[in-house]
NUPA-869469 format. One line per 5 residues: their letters; for each residue x, y negated, z of N, C-alpha, C. Coordinates in steps of 0.02 Angstrom, whole numbers, plus 50000, padded with zeros to 5 digits. Layout:
A> X/Y/Z/X/Y/Z/X/Y/Z | ...;
***
This chain:
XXXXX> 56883/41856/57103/56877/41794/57066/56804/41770/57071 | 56777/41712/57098/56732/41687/57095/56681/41653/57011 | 56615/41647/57033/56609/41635/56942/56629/41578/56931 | 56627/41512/56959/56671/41466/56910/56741/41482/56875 | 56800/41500/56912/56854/41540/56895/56846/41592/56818;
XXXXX> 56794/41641/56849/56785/41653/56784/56763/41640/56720 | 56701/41584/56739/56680/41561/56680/56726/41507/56635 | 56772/41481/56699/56822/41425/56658/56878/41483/56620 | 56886/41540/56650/56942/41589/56618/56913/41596/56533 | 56864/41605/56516/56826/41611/56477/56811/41557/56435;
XXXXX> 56790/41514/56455/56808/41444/56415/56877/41426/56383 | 56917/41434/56431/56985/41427/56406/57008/41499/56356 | 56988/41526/56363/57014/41585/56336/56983/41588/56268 | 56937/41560/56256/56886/41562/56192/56890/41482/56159 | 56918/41444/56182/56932/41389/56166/57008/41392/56119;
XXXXX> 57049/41431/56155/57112/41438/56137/57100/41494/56069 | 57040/41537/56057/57038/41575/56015/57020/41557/55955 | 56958/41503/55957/56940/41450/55923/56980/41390/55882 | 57030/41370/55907/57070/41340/55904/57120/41382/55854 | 57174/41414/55907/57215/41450/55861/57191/41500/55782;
XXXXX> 57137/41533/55802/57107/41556/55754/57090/41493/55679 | 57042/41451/55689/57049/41390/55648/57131/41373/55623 | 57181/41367/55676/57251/41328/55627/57275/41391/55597 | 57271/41454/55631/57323/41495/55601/57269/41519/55519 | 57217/41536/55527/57172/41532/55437/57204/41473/55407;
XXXXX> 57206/41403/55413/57218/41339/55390/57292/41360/55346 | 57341/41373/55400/57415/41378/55399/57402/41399/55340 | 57371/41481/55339/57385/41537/55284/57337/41523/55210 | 57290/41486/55236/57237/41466/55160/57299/41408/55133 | 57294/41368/55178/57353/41304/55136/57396/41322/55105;
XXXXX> 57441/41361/55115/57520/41395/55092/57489/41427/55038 | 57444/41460/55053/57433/41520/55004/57404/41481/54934 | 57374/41449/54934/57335/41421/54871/57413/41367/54850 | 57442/41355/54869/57500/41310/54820/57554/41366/54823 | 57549/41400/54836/57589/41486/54802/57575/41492/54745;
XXXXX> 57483/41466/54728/57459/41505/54668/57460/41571/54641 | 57473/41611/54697/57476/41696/54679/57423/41718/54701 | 57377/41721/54634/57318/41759/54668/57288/41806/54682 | 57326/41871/54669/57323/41930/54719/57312/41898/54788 | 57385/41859/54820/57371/41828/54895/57305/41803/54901;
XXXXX> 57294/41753/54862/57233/41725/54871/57181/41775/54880 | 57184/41809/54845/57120/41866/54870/57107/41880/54940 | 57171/41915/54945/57185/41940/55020/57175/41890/55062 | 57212/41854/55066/57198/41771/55116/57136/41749/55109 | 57120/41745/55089/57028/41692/55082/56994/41757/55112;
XXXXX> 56978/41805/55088/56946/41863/55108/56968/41868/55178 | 57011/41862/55231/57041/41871/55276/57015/41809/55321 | 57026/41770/55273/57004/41685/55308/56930/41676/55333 | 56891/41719/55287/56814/41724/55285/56793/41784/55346 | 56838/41828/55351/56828/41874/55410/56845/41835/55456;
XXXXX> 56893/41821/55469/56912/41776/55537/56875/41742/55585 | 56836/41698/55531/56785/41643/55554/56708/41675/55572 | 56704/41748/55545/56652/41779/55577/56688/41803/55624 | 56731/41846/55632/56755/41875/55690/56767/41839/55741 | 56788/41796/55743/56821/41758/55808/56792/41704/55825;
XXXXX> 56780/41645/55761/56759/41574/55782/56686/41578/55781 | 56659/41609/55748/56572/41625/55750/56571/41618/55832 | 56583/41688/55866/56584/41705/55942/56602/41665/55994 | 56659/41604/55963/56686/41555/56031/56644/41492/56010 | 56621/41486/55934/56582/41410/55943/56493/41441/55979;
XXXXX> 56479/41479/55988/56443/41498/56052/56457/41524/56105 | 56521/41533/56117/56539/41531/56182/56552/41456/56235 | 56577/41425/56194/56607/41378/56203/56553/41312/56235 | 56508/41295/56205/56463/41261/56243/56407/41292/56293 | 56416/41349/56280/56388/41392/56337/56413/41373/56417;
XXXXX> 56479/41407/56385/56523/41412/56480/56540/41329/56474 | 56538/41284/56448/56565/41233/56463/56500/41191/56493 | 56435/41193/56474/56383/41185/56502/56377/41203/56577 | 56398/41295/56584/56398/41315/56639/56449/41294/56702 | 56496/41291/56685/56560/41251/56693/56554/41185/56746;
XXXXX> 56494/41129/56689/56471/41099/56733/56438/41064/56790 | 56377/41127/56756/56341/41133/56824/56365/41145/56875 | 56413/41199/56892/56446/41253/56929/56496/41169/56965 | 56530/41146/56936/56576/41088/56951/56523/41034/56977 | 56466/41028/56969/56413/40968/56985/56426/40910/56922;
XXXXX> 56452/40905/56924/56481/40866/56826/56387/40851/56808 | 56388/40792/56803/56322/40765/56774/56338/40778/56701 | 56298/40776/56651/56307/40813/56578/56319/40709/56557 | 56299/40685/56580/56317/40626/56573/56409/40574/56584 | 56432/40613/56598/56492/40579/56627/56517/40581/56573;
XXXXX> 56570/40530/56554/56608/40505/56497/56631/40540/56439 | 56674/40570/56492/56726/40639/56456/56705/40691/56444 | 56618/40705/56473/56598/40771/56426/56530/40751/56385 | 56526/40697/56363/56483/40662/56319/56557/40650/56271 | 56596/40615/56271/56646/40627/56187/56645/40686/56190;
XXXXX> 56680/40725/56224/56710/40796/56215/56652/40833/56176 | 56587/40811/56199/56534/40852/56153/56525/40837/56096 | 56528/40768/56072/56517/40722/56014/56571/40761/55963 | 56627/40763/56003/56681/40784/55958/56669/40857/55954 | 56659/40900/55973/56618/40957/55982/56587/40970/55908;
XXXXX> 56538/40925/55921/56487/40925/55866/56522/40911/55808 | 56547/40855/55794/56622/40828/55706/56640/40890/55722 | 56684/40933/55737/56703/40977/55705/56667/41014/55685 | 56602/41034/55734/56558/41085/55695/56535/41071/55623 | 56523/41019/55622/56505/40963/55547/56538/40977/55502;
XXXXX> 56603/41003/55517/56662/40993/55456/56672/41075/55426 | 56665/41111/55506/56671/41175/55480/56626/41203/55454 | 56537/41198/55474/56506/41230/55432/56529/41219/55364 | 56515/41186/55322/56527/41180/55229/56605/41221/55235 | 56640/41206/55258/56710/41228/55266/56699/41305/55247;
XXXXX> 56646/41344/55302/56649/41423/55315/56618/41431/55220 | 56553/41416/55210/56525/41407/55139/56593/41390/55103 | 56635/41358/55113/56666/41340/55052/56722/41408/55047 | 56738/41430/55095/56782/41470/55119/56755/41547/55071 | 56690/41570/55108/56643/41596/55045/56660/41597/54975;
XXXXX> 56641/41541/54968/56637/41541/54882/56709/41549/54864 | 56776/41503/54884/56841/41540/54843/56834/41598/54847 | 56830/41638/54916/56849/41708/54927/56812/41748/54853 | 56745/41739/54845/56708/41752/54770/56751/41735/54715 | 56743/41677/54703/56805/41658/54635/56862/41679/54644;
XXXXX> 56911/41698/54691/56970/41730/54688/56963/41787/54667 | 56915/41838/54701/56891/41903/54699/56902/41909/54632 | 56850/41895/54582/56805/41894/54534/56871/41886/54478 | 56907/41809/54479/56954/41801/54441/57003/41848/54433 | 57024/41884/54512/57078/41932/54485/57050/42015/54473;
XXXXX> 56992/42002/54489/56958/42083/54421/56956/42066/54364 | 56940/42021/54337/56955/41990/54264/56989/41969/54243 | 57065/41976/54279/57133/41958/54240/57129/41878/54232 | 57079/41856/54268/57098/41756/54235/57102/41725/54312 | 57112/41649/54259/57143/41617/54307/57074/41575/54354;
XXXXX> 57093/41538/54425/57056/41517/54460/57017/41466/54417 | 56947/41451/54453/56902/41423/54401/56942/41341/54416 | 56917/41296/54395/56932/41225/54411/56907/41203/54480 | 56830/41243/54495/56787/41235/54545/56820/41274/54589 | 56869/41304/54602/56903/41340/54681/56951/41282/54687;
XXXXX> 56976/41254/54638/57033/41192/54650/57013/41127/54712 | 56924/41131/54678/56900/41077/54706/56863/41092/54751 | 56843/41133/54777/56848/41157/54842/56890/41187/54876 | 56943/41187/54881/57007/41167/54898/57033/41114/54939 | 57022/41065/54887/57027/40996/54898/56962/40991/54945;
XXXXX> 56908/40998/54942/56855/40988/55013/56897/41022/55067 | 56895/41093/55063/56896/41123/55115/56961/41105/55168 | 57017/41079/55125/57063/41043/55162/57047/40970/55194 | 57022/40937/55158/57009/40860/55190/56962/40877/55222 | 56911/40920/55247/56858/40937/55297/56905/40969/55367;
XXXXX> 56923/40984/55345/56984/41037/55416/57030/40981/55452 | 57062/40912/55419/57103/40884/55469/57033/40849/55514 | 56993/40807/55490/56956/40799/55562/56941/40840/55605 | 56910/40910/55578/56889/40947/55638/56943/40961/55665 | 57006/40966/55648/57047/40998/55697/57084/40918/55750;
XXXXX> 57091/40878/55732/57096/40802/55757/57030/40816/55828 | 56986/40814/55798/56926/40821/55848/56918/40896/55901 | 56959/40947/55888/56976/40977/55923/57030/40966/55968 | 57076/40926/55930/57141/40927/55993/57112/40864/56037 | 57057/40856/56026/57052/40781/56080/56987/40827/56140;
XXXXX> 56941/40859/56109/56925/40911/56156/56965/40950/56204 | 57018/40961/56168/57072/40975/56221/57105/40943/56275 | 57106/40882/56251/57141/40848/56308/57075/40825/56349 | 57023/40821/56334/56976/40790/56350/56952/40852/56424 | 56972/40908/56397/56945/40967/56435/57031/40968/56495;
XXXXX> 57057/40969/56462/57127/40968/56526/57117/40880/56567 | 57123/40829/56538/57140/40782/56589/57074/40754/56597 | 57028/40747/56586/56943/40725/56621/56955/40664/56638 | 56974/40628/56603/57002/40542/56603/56924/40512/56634 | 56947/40469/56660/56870/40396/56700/56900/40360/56648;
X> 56844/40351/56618/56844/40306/56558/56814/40234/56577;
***
């Protein structure tokens, strides 16, 4: 396998980890907080907060790495249409997820905390909640257009 081959194997492969990783936490934080069972919640947020170090930490620096490399390797001027949005959009999601990972943080704390003390979630996990969800449909909107942006390389 030659290195472009590989470095696009890698892009794609960490793109798709990035991605799925982000909806499948989303899936399980969403469900789980209108369960209102907060044992789950413990487990889930705590889980949700590993995730995003384990996996998405590693591909949102992977990811403009090999895609950088990608283009050199392709001759791709860093200028051409489709990888000037694709980066823009790149960037909105990063926007959305940092506070997202922080917010992600702090329930995992207030869940923790609440169910060693037998009480209920503060008002303030509700409402970051409510952030951490309305922050997640753009970035993930702005991911699926990176996607297509990275499969069909439209002349704009």
């Amino acid at each position: 396998m030659n290195l472009y081959l590989t470095v696009k194997w890698l892009h794609i492969l960490s793109s798709v980890v990035l991605v799925g990783t982000g909806f499948g936490s989303a899936f399980y934080m969403f469900f789980t907080n209108r369960s209102r069972d907060l044992a789950a919640q413990v487990v889930v947020t705590r889980l949700v907060v590993r995730a995003d170090w384990w996996m998405t930490t590693p591909t949102v620096v992977i990811q403009p790495v090999t895609g950088l490399l990608l283009a050199h390797l392709a001759g791709w001027p860093l200028t051409t249409p489709w990888l000037l949005v694709s980066a823009a959009l790149f960037v909105i999601a990063g926007a959305c997820w940092l506070p997202v990972v922080w917010l992600q943080i702090c329930m995992a704390s207030m869940a923790q905390h609440a169910h060693a003390d037998g009480a209920a979630l503060p008002a303030r996990y509700w409402l970051y909640a409510r952030w951490w969800e309305c922050l997640g449909y753009p970035a993930f909107v702005a991911m699926l257009g990176v996607f297509y942006l990275m499969v069909a390389k439209p002349n704009f």
